[in-house]
N, C-alpha and C positions, 0 to 999 in steps of 0.2 A: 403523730404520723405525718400530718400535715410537713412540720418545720422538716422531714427528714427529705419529705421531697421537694422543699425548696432549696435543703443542703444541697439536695444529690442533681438538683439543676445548674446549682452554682457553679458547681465542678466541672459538670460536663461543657458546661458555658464556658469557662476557663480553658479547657483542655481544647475545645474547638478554637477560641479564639488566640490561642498560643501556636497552633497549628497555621492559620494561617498567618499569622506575622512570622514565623520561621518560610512560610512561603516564600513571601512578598520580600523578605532579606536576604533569602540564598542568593547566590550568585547565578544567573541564566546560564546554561550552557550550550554552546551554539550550534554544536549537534544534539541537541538533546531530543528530534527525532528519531536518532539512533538506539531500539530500544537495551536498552543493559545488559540483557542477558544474552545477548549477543558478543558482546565484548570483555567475556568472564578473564580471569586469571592478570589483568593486567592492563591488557593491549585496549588502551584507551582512545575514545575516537581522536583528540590530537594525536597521536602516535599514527594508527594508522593514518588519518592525514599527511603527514609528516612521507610516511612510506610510499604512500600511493604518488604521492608528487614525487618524492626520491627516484619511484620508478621513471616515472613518464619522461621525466628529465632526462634520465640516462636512455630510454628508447630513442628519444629526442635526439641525442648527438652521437648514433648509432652505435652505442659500446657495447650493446645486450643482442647476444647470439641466443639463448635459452630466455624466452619469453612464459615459459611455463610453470615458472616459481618465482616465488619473492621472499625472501628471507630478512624476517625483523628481531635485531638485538635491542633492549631494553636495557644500555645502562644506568638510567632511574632505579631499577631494582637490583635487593641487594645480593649479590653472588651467592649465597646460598635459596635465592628461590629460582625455579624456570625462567628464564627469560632468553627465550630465545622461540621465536616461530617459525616453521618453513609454509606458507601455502600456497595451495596446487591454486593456480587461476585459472585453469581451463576450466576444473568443478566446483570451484570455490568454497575448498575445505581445508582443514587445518593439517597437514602430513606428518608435522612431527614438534612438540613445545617440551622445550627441554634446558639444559643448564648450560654454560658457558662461562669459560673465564676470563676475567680481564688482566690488564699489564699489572706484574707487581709494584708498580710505583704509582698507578692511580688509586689505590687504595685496599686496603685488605678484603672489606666485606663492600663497604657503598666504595661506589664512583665520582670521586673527587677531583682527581686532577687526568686532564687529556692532554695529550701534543703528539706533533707531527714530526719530528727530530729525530734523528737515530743517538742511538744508545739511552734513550729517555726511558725505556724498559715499560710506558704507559699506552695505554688504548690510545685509538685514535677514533674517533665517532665520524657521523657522513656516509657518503652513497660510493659502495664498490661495485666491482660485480669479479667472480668468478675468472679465474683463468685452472692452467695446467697442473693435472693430476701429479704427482711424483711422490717416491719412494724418499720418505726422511727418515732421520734418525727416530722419529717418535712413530715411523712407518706411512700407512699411504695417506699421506697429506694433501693441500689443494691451495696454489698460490690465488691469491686475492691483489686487485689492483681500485689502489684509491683513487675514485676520479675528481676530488676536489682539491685545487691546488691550495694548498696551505693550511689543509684541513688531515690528510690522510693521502696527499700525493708521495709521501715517500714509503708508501706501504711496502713498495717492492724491492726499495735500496736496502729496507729493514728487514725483508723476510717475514712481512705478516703473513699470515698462511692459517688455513683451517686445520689442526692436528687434532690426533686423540692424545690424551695425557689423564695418565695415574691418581693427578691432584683433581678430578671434577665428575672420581665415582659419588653414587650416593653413599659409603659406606666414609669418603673423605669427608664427606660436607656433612652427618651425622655427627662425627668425631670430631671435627673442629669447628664448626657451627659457619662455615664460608668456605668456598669452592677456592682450593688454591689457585696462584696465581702464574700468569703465565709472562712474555717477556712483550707482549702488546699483540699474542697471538689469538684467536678465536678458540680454543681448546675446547674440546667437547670428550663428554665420557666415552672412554675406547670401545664401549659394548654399541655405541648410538654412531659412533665414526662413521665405519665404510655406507649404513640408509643413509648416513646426513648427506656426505661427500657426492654418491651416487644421485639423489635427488637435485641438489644446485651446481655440478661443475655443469665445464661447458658455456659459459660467459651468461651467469644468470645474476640478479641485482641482490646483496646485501645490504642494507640499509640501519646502521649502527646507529640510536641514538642517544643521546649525553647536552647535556645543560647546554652548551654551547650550539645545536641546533636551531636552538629559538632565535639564534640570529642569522638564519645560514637561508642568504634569498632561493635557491633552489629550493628549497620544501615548504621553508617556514611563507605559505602562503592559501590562498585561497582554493580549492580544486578546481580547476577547471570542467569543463561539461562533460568531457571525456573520462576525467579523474573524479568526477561525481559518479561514473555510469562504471567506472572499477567499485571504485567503495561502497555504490550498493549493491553491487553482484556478490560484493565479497560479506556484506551486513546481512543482505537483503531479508524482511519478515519469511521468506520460505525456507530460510536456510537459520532459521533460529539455534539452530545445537552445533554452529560451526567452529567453535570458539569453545568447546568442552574440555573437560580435566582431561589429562592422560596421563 
């Protein structure tokens, strides 16, 4: 009996001290005040970082008529999961996390390749905001203007634009395992269209991001005091369930 409880100390001896050397090895994470379950389905604190600065930037050089939403695309994730956020910053809740498609030539399912070119059929990643409602061919659509020069400033010579499209039900992305693709447009499922559109027209911020952010000095930076006092209205421990499935 004896030797079984110096077995079953050994273990546990082991199992704690494995514990913490995976501690003291992981990588720090420099929000890691941030608690987790806050930040469910994706939206990582670099990401919202990323966003909160995208905003302040564009309030900054007064492009933002609609200060009441902020809308974050994720393309890090792959076209067949959610990725896309609307949230309300007046109350700092989630409005609407849903699907989106990317340009047919950045990649079928992951997001590989971006540019700013026309005719390149690919996403463009970076900070727009919102312009003019109109009546397209895919129905009531919502022109979008890329405010970064060389990153998505020819959003408007290409016709990016927010649409509903047939390729990005859930019964498509079921069936082909990834949200078809669209021509560098924002598509969104025709049932989510007209809440999406209604919720961000009217010059409110989009903020698309794609591997090439991490070098893009408007976001890729520090918060500032202001953009600390966004991100934790928007994190904040009271608002724990902000960031829930839908």
């Amino acid at each position: 009996m004896k030797k079984l409880h110096v077995i079953f100390a050994v273990i546990i001896l082991g199992s704690v001290l494995s514990a913490l050397v995976w501690m003291l090895l992981s990588p720090v994470d420099p929000l890691k005040e941030v608690k987790k379950e806050t930040l469910r389905d994706g939206l990582s604190p670099r990401l919202l970082t990323y966003a909160v600065n995208a905003y302040r930037w564009a309030v900054k050089n007064g492009s933002v008529k609609n200060t009441a939403v902020l809308t974050i695309v994720d393309f890090n994730r792959p076209s067949n999961e959610k990725r896309l956020w609307v949230i309300d910053l007046k109350n700092d809740r989630v409005l609407m996390h849903i699907h989106v498609a990317q340009g047919k030539n950045t990649g079928k399912l992951i997001a590989k390749h971006f540019s700013n070119q026309p005719g390149s059929y690919e996403s463009s990643p970076g900070v727009y905001v919102t312009a003019s409602v109109f009546q397209g061919e895919h129905g009531e659509s919502l022109h979008v203007m890329g405010l970064e020069k060389g990153i998505n400033s020819n959003a408007a010579s290409r016709a990016i634009e927010i649409h509903p499209a047939w390729y990005v039900t859930p019964s498509f992305i079921e069936d082909h395992g990834y949200a078809g693709r669209s021509w560098g447009c924002f598509a969104v499922n025709p049932a989510q269209a007209d809440k999406f559109i209604g919720y961000v027209k009217g010059g409110s911020v989009l903020f698309a991001y794609g591997y090439p952010e991490k070098d893009d000095p408007h976001v890729d930076h520090l918060l500032t005091k202001h953009g600390e006092q966004m991100y934790t209205a928007i994190v904040g421990d009271e608002k724990k369930d902000l960031l829930t499935r839908f």
